[in-house]
C-alpha positions, -999 to +999 in steps of 0.1 A: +121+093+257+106+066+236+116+027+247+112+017+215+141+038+191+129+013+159+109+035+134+073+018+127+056+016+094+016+010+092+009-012+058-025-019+051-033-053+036-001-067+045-011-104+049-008-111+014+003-102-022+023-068-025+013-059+012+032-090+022+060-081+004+063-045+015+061-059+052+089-078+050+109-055+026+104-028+055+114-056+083+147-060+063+152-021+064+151-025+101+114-010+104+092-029+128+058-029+114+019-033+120-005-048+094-039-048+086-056-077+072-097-078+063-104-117+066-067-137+067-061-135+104-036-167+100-020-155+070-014-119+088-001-134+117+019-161+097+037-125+083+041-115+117+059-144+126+082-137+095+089-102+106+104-113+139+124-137+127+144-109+106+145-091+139+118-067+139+083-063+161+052-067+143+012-068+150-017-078+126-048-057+138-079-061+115-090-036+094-124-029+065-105-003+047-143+004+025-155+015+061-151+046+073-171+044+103-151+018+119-121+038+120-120+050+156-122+013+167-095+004+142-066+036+157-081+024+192-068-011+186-034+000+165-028+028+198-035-003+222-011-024+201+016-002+196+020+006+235+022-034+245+043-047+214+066-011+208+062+004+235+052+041+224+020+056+215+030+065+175+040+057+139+062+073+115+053+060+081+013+045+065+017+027+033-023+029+018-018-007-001-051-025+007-069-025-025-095-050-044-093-048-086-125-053-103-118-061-142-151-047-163-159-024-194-167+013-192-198+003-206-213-024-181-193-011-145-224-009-119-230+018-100-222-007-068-191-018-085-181+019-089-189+024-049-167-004-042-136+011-058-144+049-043-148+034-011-120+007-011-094+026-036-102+062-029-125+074+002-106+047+024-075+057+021-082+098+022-098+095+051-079+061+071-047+092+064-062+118+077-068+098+111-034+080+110-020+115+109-030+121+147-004+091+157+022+097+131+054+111+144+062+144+121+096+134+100+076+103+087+060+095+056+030+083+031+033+060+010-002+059-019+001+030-042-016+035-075-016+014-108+003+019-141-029+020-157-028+054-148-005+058-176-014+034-202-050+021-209-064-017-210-100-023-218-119-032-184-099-008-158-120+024-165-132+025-129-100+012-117-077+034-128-097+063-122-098+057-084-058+054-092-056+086-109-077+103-076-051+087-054-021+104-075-034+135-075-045+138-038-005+127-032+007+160-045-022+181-021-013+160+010+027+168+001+018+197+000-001+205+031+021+182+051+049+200+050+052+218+073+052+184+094+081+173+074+061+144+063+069+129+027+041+117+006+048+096-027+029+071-045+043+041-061+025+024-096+034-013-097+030-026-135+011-058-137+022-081-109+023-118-101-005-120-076-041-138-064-055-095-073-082-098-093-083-134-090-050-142-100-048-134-141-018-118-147+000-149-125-027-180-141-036-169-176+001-182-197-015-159-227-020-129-206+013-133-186+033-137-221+013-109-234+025-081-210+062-100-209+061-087-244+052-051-240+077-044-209+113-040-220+126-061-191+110-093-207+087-101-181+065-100-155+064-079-125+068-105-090+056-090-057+095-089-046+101-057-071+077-036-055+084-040-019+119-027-022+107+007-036+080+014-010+112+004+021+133+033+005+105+056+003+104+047+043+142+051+047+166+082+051+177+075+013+146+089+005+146+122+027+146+142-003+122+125-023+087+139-023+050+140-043+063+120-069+047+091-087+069+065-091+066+038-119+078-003-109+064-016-138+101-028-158+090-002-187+057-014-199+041+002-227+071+022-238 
C-alpha cells in the first residue's frame, strides 16, 4: 500500500504562464503535483510554495525538454523526489505544457528555428512520454497541449503550428495504444492567451489584444486561469470517459 493515497500529476513548465496555472488548478482538484522548470528555479519553487498552501505536496525538479539525452537524469531525480516528498515511487497523470513560440514567415523560418520547435514542441514531448510512462500508475492520463492555430491560420506560425498539428495527431496513436493501460490521452488548444510566450504580444501589444478580442465571440482575450481548469478535469474522474479528443479553450475564435 501506497503512503501517499493523493493522485500526482507531472506538468512540465509549470513555473510560469499556462504551466503555472495548470499547477495550481490541479492543487485545487486535490492533485499534489511536481513541476519542471528550465531556468526559473525561484519562480518554480515560489509555485511550490503556492501548492502547499492549498494543501497539496509539490517539487520543482529541472528539466531541458529540447534534450532528449538528459532524460534518464531528469526520471532519476523526479523517482528520487517523489519517494522523499510523496512517498511512492509513481505518477498518474504528465501534462506536456513546456513549449517556446517562435513568431516568423513560411518564407524566412531557419532551418535552426525549425529544429527548435521539433525538438522543444514535438520530439520532447514524444519521447519525455514514452519514459514517464515507466512511472505512471495505469488508470492515469496525458494531457498534450496544442495551439488553435491548428485550426485557424495567422501569418508567422507555419512552423508552429505544424509541430501542434504533430502533437494532435500522435494523441489519437498514444490513445490508442494506451489502452489497454487504461490511460486517457487528450490534448487541449488554448486560443491566444495573456502571457510573457513569445515575448508577451498577445498580453503588451493594445492593437493585437483588441484585434483577437474582436474575432472570439466571448469579447476577449483568453487569461492563463481559463485553461488550467480544463487540463484539472482532464486529470479528474469527471473526465474518465473522455479520451483522444482535441479540445478547443479558445472562447470561439475565428468562428
Amino acid at each position: 500500500m501506497e503512503l501517499n493515497k493523493n493522485k500526482i500529476a507531472l506538468v512540465t513548465g509549470g513555473s510560469r504562464g499556462l504551466g503555472k496555472d495548470m499547477a495550481l488548478s490541479l492543487a485545487k482538484k486535490g492533485l499534489d503535483v511536481v513541476l519542471t522548470y528550465n531556468n526559473k528555479k525561484e519562480e518554480a519553487e515560489a509555485v511550490v510554495k503556492e501548492i502547499e498552501k492549498l494543501g497539496q505536496k509539490a517539487a520543482a525538479i529541472q528539466l531541458n525538454v529540447a534534450d532528449v539525452n538528459s532524460f534518464d537524469l531528469f526520471f532519476r531525480n523526479v523517482t528520487t523526489a517523489l519517494k522523499r516528498t510523496f512517498g511512492t515511487d509513481k505518477i498518474d497523470f504528465l501534462i506536456n505544457n513546456a513549449g517556446v513560440g517562435v513568431h516568423e514567415s513560411f518564407l524566412t523560418t531557419t532551418a535552426t528555428q525549425f529544429d527548435e520547435l521539433v525538438n522543444i514542441q514535438f520530439k520532447g514531448p514524444f519521447f519525455l512520454t514514452q519514459k514517464a510512462l515507466e512511472i505512471t500508475n495505469d488508470g492515469g492520463g496525458i494531457v498534450n497541449i496544442s495551439s488553435g492555430l491548428t485550426r485557424f491560420s495567422f501569418p508567422g506560425y507555419a512552423a508552429y503550428a505544424s509541430m501542434k498539428g504533430a502533437m494532435e495527431t500522435l494523441t489519437k496513436y498514444q490513445a490508442k495504444e494506451l489502452g489497454e493501460r487504461k490511460i486517457r490521452v487528450n490534448i487541449v488548444a488554448p486560443g491566444a492567451i495573456e502571457t510573457d510566450f513569445g515575448g508577451g504580444a498577445v498580453r503588451d501589444n493594445e492593437q493585437l489584444n483588441q484585434f483577437i478580442a474582436s474575432i472570439t465571440a466571448l469579447g476577449r482575450v483568453g487569461l492563463p486561469e481559463d485553461i488550467g481548469g480544463v487540463v484539472a478535469f482532464l486529470c479528474s474522474d469527471d473526465a474518465k470517459w473522455v479520451n483522444a479528443q482535441r479540445i478547443e479553450v479558445s472562447g470561439g475564435m475565428n468562428l
